[in-house]
Each structure stands twice: as C-alpha cells, then as structure tokens.
N, C-alpha and C positions, 0 to 999 in steps of 0.2 A: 692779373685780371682773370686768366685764366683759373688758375688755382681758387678762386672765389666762386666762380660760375660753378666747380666741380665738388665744391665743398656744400653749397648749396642745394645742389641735385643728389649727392648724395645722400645728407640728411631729411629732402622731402621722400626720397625712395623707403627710406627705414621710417619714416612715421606710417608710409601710408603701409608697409608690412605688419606693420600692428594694428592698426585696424582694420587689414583682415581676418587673421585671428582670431579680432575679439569678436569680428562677422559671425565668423565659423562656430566659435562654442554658443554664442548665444541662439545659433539654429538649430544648431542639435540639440540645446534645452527645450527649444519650442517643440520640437517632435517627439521627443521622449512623453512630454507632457499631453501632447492632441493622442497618444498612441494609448495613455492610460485613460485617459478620459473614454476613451471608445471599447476598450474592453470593459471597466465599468460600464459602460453603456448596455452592454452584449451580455453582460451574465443577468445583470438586473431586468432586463427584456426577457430574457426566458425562464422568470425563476415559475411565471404559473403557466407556461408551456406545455401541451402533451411529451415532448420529446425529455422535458426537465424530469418527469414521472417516472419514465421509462427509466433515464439516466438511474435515478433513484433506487428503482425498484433491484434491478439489473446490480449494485453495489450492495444491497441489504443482504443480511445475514438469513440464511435457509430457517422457515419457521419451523423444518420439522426436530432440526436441534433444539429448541428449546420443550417438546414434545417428550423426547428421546437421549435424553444430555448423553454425551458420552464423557466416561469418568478416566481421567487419565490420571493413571497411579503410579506411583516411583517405584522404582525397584526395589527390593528385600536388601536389608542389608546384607555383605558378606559373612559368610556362617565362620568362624573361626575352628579350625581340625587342630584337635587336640593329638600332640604330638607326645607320650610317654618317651623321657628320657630314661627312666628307672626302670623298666622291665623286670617283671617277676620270673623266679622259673615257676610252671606248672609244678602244684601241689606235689604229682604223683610222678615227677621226675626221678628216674631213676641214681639211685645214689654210685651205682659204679662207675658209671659215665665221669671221666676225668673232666674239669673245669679248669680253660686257662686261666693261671693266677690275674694276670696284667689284661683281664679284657671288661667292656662293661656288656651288658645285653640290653640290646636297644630293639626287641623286637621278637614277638612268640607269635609263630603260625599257629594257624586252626588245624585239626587233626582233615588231611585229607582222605582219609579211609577208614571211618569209624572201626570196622573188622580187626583193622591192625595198628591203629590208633600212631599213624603216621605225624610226627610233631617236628615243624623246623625254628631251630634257636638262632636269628642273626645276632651275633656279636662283635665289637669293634674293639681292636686292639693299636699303640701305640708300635707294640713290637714289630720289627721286620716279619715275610710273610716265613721265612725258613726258620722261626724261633718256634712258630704257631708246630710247622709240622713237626720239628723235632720233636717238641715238647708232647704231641699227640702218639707218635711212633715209640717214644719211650716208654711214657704212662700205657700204653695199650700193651708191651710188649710185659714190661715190669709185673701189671695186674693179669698177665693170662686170657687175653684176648686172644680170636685167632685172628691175624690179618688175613683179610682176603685179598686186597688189592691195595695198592699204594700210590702217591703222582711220582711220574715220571721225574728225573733227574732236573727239569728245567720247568716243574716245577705245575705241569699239563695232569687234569684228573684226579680223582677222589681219592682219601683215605678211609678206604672201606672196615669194618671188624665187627666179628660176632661175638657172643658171648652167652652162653646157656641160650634165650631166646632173643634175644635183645641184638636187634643189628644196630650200628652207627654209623653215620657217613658225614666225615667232615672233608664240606667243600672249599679250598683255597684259594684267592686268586694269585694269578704269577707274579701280577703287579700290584703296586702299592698306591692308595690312592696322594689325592694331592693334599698338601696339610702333614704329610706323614701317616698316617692310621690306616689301619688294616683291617680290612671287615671280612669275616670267614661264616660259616653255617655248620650246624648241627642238625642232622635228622638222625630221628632216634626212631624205630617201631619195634612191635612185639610180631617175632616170626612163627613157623609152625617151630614144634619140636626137634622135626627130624634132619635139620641145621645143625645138631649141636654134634650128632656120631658123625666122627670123619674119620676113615681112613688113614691110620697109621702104621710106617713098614715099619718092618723087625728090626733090631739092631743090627742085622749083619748086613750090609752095604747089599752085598748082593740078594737079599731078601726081598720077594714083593708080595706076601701076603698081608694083607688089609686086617686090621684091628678095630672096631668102635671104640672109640675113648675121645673124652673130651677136652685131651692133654692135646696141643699141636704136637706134629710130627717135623724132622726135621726135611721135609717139603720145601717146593722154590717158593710158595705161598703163605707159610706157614714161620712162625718164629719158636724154637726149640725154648723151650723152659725148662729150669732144675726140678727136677722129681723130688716128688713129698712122701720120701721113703719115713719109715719108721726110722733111723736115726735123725732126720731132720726134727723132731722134737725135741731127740735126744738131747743136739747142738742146742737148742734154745734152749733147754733146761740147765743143761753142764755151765752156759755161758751164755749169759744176755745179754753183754754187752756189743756182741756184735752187732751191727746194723739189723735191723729186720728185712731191709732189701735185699742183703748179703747174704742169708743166712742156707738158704737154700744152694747158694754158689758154694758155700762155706764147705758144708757137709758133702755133698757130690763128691768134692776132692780131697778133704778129709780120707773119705772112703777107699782114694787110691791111692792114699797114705804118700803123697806128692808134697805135703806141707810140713815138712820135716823141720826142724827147730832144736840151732846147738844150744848144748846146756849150758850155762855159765861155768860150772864145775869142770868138766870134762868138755875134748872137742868133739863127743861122738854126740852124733845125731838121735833125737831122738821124736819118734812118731807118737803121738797122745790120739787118743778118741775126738778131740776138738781143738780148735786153734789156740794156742795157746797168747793170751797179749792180743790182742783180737787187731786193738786202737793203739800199739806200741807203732811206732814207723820203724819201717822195714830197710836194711840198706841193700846199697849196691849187689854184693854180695848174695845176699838171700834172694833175693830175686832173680840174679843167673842161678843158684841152684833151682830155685824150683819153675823157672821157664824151661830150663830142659829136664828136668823128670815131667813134670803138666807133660810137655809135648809130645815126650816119648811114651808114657802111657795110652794116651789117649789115641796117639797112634802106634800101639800093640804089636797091633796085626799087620801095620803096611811101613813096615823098616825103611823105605827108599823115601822117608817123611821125619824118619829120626836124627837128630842131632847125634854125631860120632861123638864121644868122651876123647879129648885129648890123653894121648898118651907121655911117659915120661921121657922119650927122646926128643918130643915138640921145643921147640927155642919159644921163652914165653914171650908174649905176644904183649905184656907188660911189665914194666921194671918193679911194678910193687905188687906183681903176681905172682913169684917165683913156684919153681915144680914145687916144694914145700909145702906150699898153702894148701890146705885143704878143701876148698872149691876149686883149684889149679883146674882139672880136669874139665867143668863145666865152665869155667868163666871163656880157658885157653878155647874150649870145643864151639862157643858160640862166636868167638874171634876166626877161628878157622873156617867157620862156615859164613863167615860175612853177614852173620843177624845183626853184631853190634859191631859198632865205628871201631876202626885198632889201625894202627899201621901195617898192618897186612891188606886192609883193604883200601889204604890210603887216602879215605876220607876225614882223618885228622891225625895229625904231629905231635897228638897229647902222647905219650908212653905212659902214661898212667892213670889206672881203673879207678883208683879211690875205694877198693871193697866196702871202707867201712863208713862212707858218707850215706849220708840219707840217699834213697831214690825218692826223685821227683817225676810230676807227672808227666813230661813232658820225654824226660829219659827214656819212662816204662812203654809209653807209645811210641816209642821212634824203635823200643825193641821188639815189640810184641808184634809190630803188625808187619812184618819181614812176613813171620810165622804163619799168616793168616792169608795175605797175597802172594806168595810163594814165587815173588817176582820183584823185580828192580821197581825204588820208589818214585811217584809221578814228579815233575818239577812242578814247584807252589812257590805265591807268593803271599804276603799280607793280605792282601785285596780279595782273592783267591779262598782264604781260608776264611774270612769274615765275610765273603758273600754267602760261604757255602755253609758255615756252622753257626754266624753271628757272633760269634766271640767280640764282646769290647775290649779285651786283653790281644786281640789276633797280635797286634805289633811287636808285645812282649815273647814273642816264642821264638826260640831258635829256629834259626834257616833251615838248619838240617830236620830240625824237628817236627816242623809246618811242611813236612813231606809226607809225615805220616800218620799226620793229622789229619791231611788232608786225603789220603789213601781211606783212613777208618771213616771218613764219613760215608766214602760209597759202600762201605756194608751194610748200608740201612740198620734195622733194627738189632742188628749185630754187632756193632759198631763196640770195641772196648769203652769208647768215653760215655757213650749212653748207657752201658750196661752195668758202668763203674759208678759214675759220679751222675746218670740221668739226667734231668732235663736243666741246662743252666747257661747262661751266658756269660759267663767268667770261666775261662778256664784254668787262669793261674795256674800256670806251667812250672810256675817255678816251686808249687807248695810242695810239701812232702807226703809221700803217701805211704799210709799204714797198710798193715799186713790183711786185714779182712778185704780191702780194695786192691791190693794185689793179685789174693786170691779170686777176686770175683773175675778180674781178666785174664785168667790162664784157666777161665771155666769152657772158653767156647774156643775151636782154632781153626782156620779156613774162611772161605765166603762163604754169600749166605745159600746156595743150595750146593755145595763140596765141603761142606768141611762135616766137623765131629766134636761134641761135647762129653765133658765129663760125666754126664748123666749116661750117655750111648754108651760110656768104656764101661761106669758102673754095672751098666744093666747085660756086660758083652760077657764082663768078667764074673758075673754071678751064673750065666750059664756052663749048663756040665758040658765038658770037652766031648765030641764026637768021636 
C-alpha cells in the first residue's frame, strides 16, 4: 500500500517539473520579444529628432576631403642593382702587372686621385690564400720588380712593389671566406719618377756607398736579380733552349765557369761558354760537383763558408763512392760536412749515393738549403708544408725532405722552389730535374738579407785586386 502511495507522488512530482520548464522558456520568449518590440519602438521615435541630426552629422565624412582629396599612392617598385659578374680590366691597364691565372674580377674601382690615377682591381680566387701570395712574390721577383714590403709570415699586411713608375699593392686576407674562395685586391698607380733610383752597395760586403740603378740590391727590402751582362745574350744566342726564366741564372754562373760538364770521351771536365744539354737531366753526381764549386765561388772571399774537398785518407762515406771516383772528393766533402744524408751523419742506413741516378726535386732541396740556412732543419709535417706552400702533392714528399721544403719557403722571394720551378702547386718531388734548373738554384746561397749571388761573385771577381 505503501509503495503505491510513493509511486504515485513520485510520478505527480516529475510531471509537475516539466511543466516548470516549460513555464520558464516560454517567459523568457515573452521578454526577449516585448524587449525587441521597444527598441524598435526607440530608434523609430527618434529617426526626425534634433539629437538623430546631430548623431548623423557627427559620423559624416569631413566635406573638406572631397574639396581637397588626398591621393594615396603606392610605392615605386624595387629598382633592381645590376650586379657585373664579368668585370673588364680598364683599357689602359698596365700590361706588367702579373694576373693570377685561377682568379675571376668581379669588381674595378674608380681612380681615386685623378693626379696618379689610383685603380683598385677586386678579384676572386678558388685558390688558398698562400697560392695567391706565392704566386705574386715569384712573378714580381722573376719580372724585376723591386719589393718594398711583403705580409707578415701569418699572413698580416700588403705586398707592396715598384717598378719604373708603377707601384702595386696586393691586399690578402689571412682568412678564406666561406664556400672556399678567396678575394684579394689590386691597386695599381703611376708615381713620381724618383721612386725608381734606389740605392745600391757595392759588391764588397763591407761596402756602403749608394749607386742609382734601377736593378734591386741585395737589401733586407729588396730581391737580388741576375745581371744582364753582355754574355747574357750571348747564352741566348749560343742556346735557346734554355728556359727564358733560366737564362740569366744560366749565364751568372756559366761565368764562374761552376758548371763544368764530363765529356763522354774522356773523364776530364770540361768548361764551354754556355751549358751545354741545357733540358738533359742532371744526376746525382753532377750536382754534388757543382753544389760545391757554386758555393765555394761565390763565397771566394769568406773561406769559414766553404765546403773542405775530402781528402784521400777520408774512409768513404759510401760503398759505391770509392776514393777512385772522380767526384770522391766533393760527393765525400758534402757527407763530411753533414749538407747530405750519409751514415756519418746518421740520418740514414742507405751506404749508397746512387752517382748516376737522376736527381730529383725533392733530393736537390733537402741539399741545397743546409747551404742557405746554415743551421739544422726545422721539424715539418704534411699539414705544415701544405698550409705553408699549398702543395696538393705535400703528402708525396719525403719526411726528411718536407724539412727542407719547409725551411725554403721562409726565404721569401729567395726561396730555391720559386726561383726554380716559380709559381705552382704541384710540386712533384719525385720528377727529375734537368741541368738549366739546377743551375738556376745554386745561383743564390744564404737568406734573404746575408747571403750572396752569383751575380755579386761575378761582379767581385771582375774587379782589379787592390
């Protein structure tokens, strides 16, 4: 009974919840609608109102703009700057001025000093930035430029150079950009005259009166070049086949009759007016003989600089040098003096010289620049030798030999390899080298402000004795 009564009241409780509900939305339909009705009512009551005018007037657009318009204009399009990849050189560029092969010129300054007709050339190179200098320090040295200044070993500052009136100045940077490429500059102008007489001493060391000539002297500033004596034509006439770069090295030493040459016939030595086989390759052999006559010429005058001649009591110093041989004396004298590798100086276990093999390039710098540094070689590596000269071959060079490669590049413009073979980056250490290139590196011997060329001996030994 109970459960009837509660089932009852329950069900009348939820009907009468619904129709509150339905109370509720149908009120708030009624007010939404009385609420629109009355603002309809309110805009339409004041649409011919003073306050409705005002409203009106108050949102209108300003009459003096249509008076007056103002004209709003877009902006210009972007102008497009024409970028010259191809760069010209100027017309009246001077043709002395060496041009790196691997560069392109992206870029010709205006003359900032009309007077001296100041011109800067940017160019962009692939090459590392030590290819650019070498290649400028040789070429300027090779054509007879004087250097004035040079950068710094790490590679800081200008390579300055004069020439009749014509200065140049190529700027380097240390660093290489990103991408690989290398951008350098050229300024070239026309100077006064009196740039070109510079002070040259005399041949004798101890000499300091000043000469006008516009040959360099052998100066801390300056790079020594072969004199253009009247036999230097001679050598180009007798023989052209020498190099033309060579040919002035050629003759200098010709002239101190240093380039002596066995006959086939007989084993005596014989001295000619000009070299004889210019492009024959030179062996082992011939080139100890004439490293030490070159050296001991050239230094005449200062004995404590000469290579001693082995004598015949010496124990030789190589099993297939016996006293017999007829270079015995120089081959044994450059072994005793520790210029070349021997088991005396125990930097190799070979016992034997090989006289009659090719010299290669790598042999003749590991000998020649004892001679020149007149001191124990630096230790080098790969990395060492291909930072400093760019060699793509650096890996192929003997350990022992990448010592003295790496010694010649601190000679600057003096350097055997640049004054042999100039500007390159191969060095092929292993090729053979002929007698004209020989000869051109037993022309200079010392650093670059102590030493002495074969031009200095010529010009020493052509004066009358005192």
């Amino acid at each position: 009974m109970l459960n009837i009564i509660f089932t009852q009241r329950r069900g009348n409780s939820q009907g009468r919840s619904k129709t509150n509900k339905t109370n509720k939305t149908n009120i708030l339909a009624t007010v939404n609608t009385w609420l629109a009705v009355c603002l309809l009512a309110a805009v339409t009551g004041c649409a011919n109102s003073p306050n409705s005018k005002a409203l009106e007037e108050s949102l209108a657009a300003d009459p003096k703009l249509k008076q007056n318009p103002v004209v709003f204009s877009s902006p210009p399009p972007a102008t497009a700057i024409e970028t010259n990849s191809t760069a010209k050189l100027p017309p009246d560029f001077p043709t002395e001025i060496p041009l790196y092969p691997n560069a392109d010129l992206i870029e010709v300054g205006g003359q900032t000093d009309p007077s001296q007709k100041n011109v800067r050339l940017r160019w962009e190179s692939t090459d590392p930035v030590n290819s650019v200098q070498n290649f400028y320090s040789t070429e300027f040295g090779r054509r007879n430029w004087e250097i004035v200044s040079r950068p710094t070993a790490e590679g800081q500052g200008s390579l300055v150079a004069t020439r009749d009136n014509l200065r140049v100045t190529v700027s380097l940077s240390p660093t290489q950009k990103v991408g690989g490429s290398t951008e350098f500059a050229i300024d070239y102008s026309n100077e006064s005259p009196e740039i070109v007489a510079s002070p040259q001493p005399n041949n004798s060391e101890s000499s300091a009166s000043p000469t006008a000539s516009p040959t360099p002297s052998n100066s801390e500033k300056t790079t020594p070049t072969p004199s253009a004596s009247p036999t230097s034509a001679k050598v180009s006439q007798l023989d052209a086949q020498i190099p033309q770069q060579l040919r002035q090295y050629v003759a200098d030493l010709t002239q101190l009759e240093v380039l002596k040459v066995r006959s086939a016939e007989s084993a005596n030595l014989e001295t000619a007016s000009t070299l004889s086989k210019p492009n024959k390759i030179i062996t082992r052999r011939e080139y100890a003989r004439w490293l030490v006559a070159a050296n001991n010429q050239i230094y005449a005058s200062r004995q404590a600089k000469q290579i001693r001649l082995a004598v015949d009591s010496s124990e030789p110093a190589f099993s297939d040098v016996p006293k017999t041989d007829p270079d015995f004396s120089a081959i044994q004298g450059l072994a005793e003096a520790g210029v070349i590798p021997s088991s005396l100086s125990g930097e190799t276990k070979d016992v034997k010289f090989r006289p009659d093999a090719p010299l290669t390039r790598e042999t003749m710098i590991l000998w020649k620049v004892p001679l020149d540094s007149r001191q124990v070689l630096p230790t080098a590596n790969i990395d060492g030798v291909k930072e400093k000269w760019g060699f793509q071959d650096a890996s192929k060079i003997d350990s022992q030999a990448s010592r003295a490669v790496l010694a010649d590049f601190n000679n600057g413009d003096l350097a055997n390899i640049r004054r042999v073979f100039g500007f390159t980056t191969l060095f092929q250490p292993k090729k053979s080298v002929t007698r004209a290139e020989a000869a051109a590196s037993l022309w200079y011997f010392g650093v670059q402000d102590q030493g002495l060329s074969a031009k200095d001996a010529v010009e020493a030994k052509s004066q009358p004795a005192e």
